[in-house]
N, C-alpha and C positions, 0 to 999 in steps of 0.2 A: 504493500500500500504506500510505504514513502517512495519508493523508486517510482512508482508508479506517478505520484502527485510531483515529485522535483524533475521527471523527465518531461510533462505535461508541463510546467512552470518555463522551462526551457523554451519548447517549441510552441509555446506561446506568447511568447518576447517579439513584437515587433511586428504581430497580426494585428493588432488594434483590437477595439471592441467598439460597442454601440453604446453611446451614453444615453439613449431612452430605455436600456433594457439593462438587467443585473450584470453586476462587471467581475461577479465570481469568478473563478479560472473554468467553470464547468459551463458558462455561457461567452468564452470568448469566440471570436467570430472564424469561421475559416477555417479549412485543414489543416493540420499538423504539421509543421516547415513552411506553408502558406506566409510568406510576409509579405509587408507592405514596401517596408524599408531594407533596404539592401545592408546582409551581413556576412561578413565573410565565411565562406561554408567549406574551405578550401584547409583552410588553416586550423586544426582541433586540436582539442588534449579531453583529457579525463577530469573530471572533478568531483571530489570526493564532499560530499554533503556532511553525510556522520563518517561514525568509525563502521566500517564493513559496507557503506552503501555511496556508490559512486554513480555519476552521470556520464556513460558516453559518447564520446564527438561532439565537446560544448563549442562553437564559436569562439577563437579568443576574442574576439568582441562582446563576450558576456563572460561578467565576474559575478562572482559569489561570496555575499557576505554574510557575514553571523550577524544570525536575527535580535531586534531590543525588545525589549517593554518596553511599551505603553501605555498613557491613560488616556482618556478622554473625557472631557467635562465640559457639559456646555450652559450649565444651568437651566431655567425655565423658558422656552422660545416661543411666540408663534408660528405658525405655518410656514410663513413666507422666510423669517428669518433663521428658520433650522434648513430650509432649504438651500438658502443662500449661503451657511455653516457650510455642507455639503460642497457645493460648486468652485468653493475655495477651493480643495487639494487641486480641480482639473482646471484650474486655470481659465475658468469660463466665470463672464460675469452675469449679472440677472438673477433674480427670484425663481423661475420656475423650475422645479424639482428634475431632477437626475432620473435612473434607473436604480441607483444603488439608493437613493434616498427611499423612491416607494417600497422597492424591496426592506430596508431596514426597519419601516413600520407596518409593513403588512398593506399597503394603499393599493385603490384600482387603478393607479394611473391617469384619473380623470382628474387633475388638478383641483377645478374647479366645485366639483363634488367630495374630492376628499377636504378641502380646504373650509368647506362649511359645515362639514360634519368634526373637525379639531377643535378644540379651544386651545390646547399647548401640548408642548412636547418638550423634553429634554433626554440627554445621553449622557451616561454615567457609569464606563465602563473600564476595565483592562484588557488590552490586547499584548499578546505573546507571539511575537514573529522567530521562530527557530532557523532560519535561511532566509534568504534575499537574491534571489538571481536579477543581475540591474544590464542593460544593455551601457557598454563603454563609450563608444564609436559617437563623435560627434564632428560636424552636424551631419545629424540622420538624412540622407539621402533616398527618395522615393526610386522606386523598381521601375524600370524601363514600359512594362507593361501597365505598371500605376498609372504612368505619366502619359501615354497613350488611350490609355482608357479615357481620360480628361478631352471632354470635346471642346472647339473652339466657340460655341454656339451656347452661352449659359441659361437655354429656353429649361421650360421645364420637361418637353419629351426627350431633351437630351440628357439632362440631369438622369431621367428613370431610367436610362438605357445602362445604369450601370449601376445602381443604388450599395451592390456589395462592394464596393471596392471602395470608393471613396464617398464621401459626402461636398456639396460644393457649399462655397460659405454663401452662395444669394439664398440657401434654401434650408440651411442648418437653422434656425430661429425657428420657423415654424414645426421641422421635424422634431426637435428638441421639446417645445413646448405642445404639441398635439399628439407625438407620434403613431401616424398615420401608417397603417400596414407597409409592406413592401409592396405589394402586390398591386395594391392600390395609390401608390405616391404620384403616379402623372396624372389621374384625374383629380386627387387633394389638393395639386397644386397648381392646377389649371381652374379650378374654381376657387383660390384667395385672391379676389380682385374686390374692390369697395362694392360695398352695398347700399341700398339708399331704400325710403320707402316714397312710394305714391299713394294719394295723389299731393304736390305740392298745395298748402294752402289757397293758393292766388289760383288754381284750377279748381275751385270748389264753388260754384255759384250760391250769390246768396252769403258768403260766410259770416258778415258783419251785424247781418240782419236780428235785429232784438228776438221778433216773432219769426222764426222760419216759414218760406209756402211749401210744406209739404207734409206727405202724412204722417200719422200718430201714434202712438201707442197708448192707453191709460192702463194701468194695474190694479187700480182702487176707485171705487165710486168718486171720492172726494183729493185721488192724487192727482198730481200734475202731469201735461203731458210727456211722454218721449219722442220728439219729432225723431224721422228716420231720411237720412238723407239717401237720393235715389239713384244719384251719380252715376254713372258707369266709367270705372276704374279701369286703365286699358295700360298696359308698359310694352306693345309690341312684343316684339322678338328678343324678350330680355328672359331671364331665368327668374322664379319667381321662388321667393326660399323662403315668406313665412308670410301669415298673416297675424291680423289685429285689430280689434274694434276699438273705438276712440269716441272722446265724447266732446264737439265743436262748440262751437258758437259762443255767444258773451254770456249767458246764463248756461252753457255747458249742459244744454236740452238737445242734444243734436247729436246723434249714431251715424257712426262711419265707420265704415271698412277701409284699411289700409293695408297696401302688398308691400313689403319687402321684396328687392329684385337684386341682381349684381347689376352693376353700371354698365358692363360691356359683357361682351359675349364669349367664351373659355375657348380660343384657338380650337381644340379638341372638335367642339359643336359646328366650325364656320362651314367645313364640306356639308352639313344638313341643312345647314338654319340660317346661311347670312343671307342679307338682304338682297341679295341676285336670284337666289334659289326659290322657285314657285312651292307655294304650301297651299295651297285654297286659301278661300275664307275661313278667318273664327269661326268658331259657335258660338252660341250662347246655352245653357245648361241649367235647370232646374228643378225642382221639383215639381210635381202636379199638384195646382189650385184644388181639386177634388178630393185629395188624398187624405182624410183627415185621421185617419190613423197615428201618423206622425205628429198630431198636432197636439201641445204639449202648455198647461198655463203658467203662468211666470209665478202669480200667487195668487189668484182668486180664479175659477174655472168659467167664472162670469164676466171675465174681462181679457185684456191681450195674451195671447198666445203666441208660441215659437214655435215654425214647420223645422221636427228635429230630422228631416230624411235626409242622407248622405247625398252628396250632390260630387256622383263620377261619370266620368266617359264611359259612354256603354260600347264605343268600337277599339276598346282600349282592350286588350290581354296579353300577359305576361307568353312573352315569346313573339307573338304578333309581328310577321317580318313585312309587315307591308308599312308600319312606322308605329310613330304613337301621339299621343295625343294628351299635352302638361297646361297646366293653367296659365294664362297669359290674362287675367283681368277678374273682375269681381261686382256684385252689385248688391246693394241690398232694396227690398221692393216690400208692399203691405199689399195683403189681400181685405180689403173692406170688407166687414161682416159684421159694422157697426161697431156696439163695445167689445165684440168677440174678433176683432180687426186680428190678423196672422203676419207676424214678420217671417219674413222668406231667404233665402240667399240663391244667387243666380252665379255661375261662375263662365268663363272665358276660355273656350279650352282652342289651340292651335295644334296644327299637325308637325312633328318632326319626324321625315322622313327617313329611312334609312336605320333609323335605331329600333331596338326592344327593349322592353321593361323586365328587369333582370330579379326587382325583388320590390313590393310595396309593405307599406305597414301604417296602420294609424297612429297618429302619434296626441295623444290627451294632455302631454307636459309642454309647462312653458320653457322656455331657455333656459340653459344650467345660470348662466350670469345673472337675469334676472330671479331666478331662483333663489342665489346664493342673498340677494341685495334684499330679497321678501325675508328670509329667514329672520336677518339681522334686524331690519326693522318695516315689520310690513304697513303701518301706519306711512312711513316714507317712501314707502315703493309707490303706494297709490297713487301718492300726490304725483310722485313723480312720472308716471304713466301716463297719467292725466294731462298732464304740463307737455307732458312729449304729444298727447296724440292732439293738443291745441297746440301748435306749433306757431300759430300766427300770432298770438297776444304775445306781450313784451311781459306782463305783469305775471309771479308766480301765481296759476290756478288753485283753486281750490277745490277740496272734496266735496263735491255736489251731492247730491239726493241721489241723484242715479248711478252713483258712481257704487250707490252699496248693490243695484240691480244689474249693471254690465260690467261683465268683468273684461277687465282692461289688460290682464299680462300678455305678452307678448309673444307667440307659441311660431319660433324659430328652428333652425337647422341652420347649422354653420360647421367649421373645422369642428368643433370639439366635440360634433355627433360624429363618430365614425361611419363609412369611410369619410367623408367630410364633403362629398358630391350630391346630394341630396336637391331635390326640387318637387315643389310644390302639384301633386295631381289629383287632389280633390279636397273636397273639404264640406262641413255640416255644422249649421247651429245646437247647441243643446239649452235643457235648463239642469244646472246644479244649485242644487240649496237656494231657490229663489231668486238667482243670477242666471242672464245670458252668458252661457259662453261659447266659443268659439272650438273649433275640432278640427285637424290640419291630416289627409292624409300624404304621404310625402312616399318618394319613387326613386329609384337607383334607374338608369339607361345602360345598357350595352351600347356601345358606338361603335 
C-alpha cells in the first residue's frame, strides 16, 4: 500500500488536476506518466521513501523530502471567507469555492445553495505529511502537444475542443465558479452572454396612467381592483430564459408579465435561427375560454379566478427532427364572466428548425440568487421585486395590497442550473396559498 500511494504521488507530478473537482491524488486528472509539463524521463535513479520501500525510475527533476507537521487554525469564518482561506494555497484570487473546499465540508457544489444553507465554518486540525515528492525543474515548461492543442481562435467551440488538456484563462472564471460538465462546456459557454428582460417601460402603453383602461380583476366584494395589463410581449429571435409577473403603474394596481431573454443570439443557434433563415410565422398559444376545469379562485369562489392549464406547443416532441418550437413572447388576457372574470396567459411560440428537444422538465423554483436574498430577508426581497418589476419610477416602491396576492419572484435558469443552456418552452398560471403564481417549463435542444 505505501509503494503503491508514493509510486502514484510520482506519476502524478506534473499532470495537473481540476480545481472544480477534489484534488486528492485518487482524483488527479490523466494517465499515469501523462504530463502536462515537460520532465526529464531520460535521466532516473531510485528513491528510497522508508527503510525497505523504494520508488523506481524517479525523474531527477523530482526530489523527495521528509514530510512536517502541521496545524491549521482558522477560527470562526463565513462562507465566502473560509473559501477565500482555501484559494490562498492555489494562488487564485476571489471568493468562490474550490473542489477541495466542497469536498472538505461535504457541499453540493452549488455555491449559491450551499452558501444559504451555512451560517459559519471553521478548521481546527493536524496534518502529518511523512514524504513530499516536489517537482525541481524551473521554469516549468508546457509539452509540445500542450502547446499545440492551444488554438489561435479563443471562441468558445475552440476552447471545448480540448477541455482535458488545458483550461484557457477567457473561460477559467466561469468554469471555476459554475463548473459546468465537460460534456457540456461549448453550449454553457455559448449561452453566458447579458440578459435583459422585456418589455422596457416606455413600450408599455398607458404606464403613467393613475386609472389604467383595461380589464380587472376583484377578489373580495368590497376589495380593490387588479387591473391586468394586455400587452403583447414579443423579443423576436432572442432566447427567452425566464419569466415574471410584476406589478406597474403609480398605485402598483397593474399585472404584467415580463421575459427574460439573452441580448444576442449563442453563435451555436445562428445556422437555425439568424435572421436570414425562414421560420414561419409565430403563434400565438393558449388555453381554451370553455375549459373550466382549470379554472381555479384566488380567495373567494364568487369572485376572480386563475385558468391554471399549462400553456405548451402541441407540435412540439422530444426527438421531433423536423424542428421545435420555444417561447418567443407572452401575454396576459381576462375572460369577462362578470365578478367571476378569468385571468388567462397566452404564450408566443416560434419555430427552430433543425434542432430537437433533448430533455424538458417543469420547473416550480425561483432563482437560487433570489432565493438565497428571500431567505435572508424576505420582507426585503419583496420590496425589492416590486421596485424591479416598476422599473420606471425613480422613487423606492412600496408593498402594495396586491403585492400579498401576486407573487413577484423571479422563476429563472441561468449558468448555475446545470447544464446552464436552458430556454424557456412553456409555461402556466397557478394559485398557491391565495397568491398568483407563475410556473416556467424550460427545455435543453440538441443542435
Amino acid at each position: 500500500m505505501s509503494f503503491n500511494t508514493a509510486l502514484s504521488s510520482v506519476q502524478a507530478l506534473g499532470r495537473g488536476f481540476d480545481a472544480t473537482s477534489d484534488i486528492r491524488l485518487l482524483y488527479c486528472k490523466g494517465l499515469p506518466g501523462s504530463r502536462l509539463v515537460e520532465v526529464d524521463e531520460e535521466h532516473t535513479r531510485d528513491v528510497e521513501v522508508f527503510e525497505g520501500i523504494s520508488v523506481p525510475f524517479v525523474s531527477k527533476d523530482i526530489k523527495c523530502l521528509q514530510g512536517e507537521s502541521s496545524r491549521s487554525h482558522t477560527g470562526v469564518l463565513n462562507f465566502h471567507q473560509m473559501a477565500e482561506h482555501f484559494n490562498q494555497p492555489f494562488s487564485l484570487s476571489g471568493k468562490i469555492p474550490l473542489g477541495n473546499f466542497n469536498a472538505m465540508f461535504n457541499f453540493s457544489g452549488s455555491w449559491q445553495a450551499d452558501r444559504a444553507s451555512t451560517k459559519s465554518l471553521a478548521v481546527d486540525g493536524v496534518s502529518i505529511a511523512l514524504y513530499t515528492f516536489r517537482l525541481t525543474k524551473f521554469p516549468l515548461i508546457l509539452c509540445e502537444d500542450v502547446k499545440r492543442a492551444v488554438p489561435l481562435n479563443m471562441g468558445a467551440y475552440s476552447f471545448s475542443k480540448f477541455p482535458e488538456k488545458i483550461i484557457l484563462p477567457r473561460a477559467i472564471g466561469l468554469y471555476l465558479e459554475y463548473k459546468p460538465p465537460i460534456e457540456e462546456l461549448r453550449y454553457f459557454l455559448e449561452f453566458q452572454v447579458p440578459r435583459a428582460w422585456a418589455p422596457l417601460p416606455s413600450q408599455v402603453p398607458g404606464q403613467q396612467r393613475k386609472e389604467p383602461i383595461c380589464p380587472s380583476l376583484q377578489f373580495s366584494l368590497m376589495g380593490p381592483k387588479l387591473y391586468i395589463c394586455t400587452f403583447q410581449v414579443s423579443v423576436g429571435r432572442r432566447l427567452v430564459t425566464g419569466l415574471r409577473l410584476g406589478l406597474e403603474g403609480k398605485k402598483c394596481n397593474r399585472l404584467v408579465i415580463q421575459l427574460q431573454h439573452l441580448t444576442s443570439l449563442p453563435k451555436i443557434l445562428r445556422p437555425y435561427w439568424d435572421a436570414h433563415i425562414p421560420i414561419g410565422p409565430p403563434k400565438w398559444q393558449g388555453p381554451e375560454e370553455q375549459d373550466s376545469r382549470w379554472f381555479e379562485p384566488v380567495k373567494w369562489k364568487n369572485f376572480s379566478h386563475v385558468s391554471t392549464a399549462p400553456v405548451e406547443n402541441s407540435e412540439t416532441w422530444i426527438g421531433d427532427l423536423s424542428g421545435v418550437y420555444i417561447v418567443t413572447g407572452a401575454q396576459l388576457g381576462v375572460w369577462d364572466f362578470g365578478q367571476k372574470s378569468v385571468l388567462h396567459l397566452r404564450l408566443l411560440y416560434s419555430k427552430v428548425p433543425g434542432c430537437t428537444i433533448r430533455r424538458s422538465v417543469w420547473d416550480h423554483t425561483p432563482s437560487p440568487i433570489m432565493s438565497c436574498a428571500s431567505s435572508s430577508n424576505q420582507g426585503s426581497m419583496k420590496s425589492d421585486s416590486l421596485a424591479s418589476a416598476n422599473s420606471g419610477s425613480e422613487s423606492t416602491v412600496q408593498i402594495g395590497k396586491f403585492a400579498k396576492i401576486v407573487d413577484l419572484m423571479e422563476i429563472t435558469r441561468g449558468p448555475h442550473d446545470m447544464p446552464g443552456h436552458w430556454m424557456v418552452s412553456g409555461a402556466k398560471l397557478g394559485v398557491q396559498r391565495g397568491k398568483i403564481v407563475l410556473r416556467v417549463k424550460y427545455s435543453l435542444l440538441n443542435y
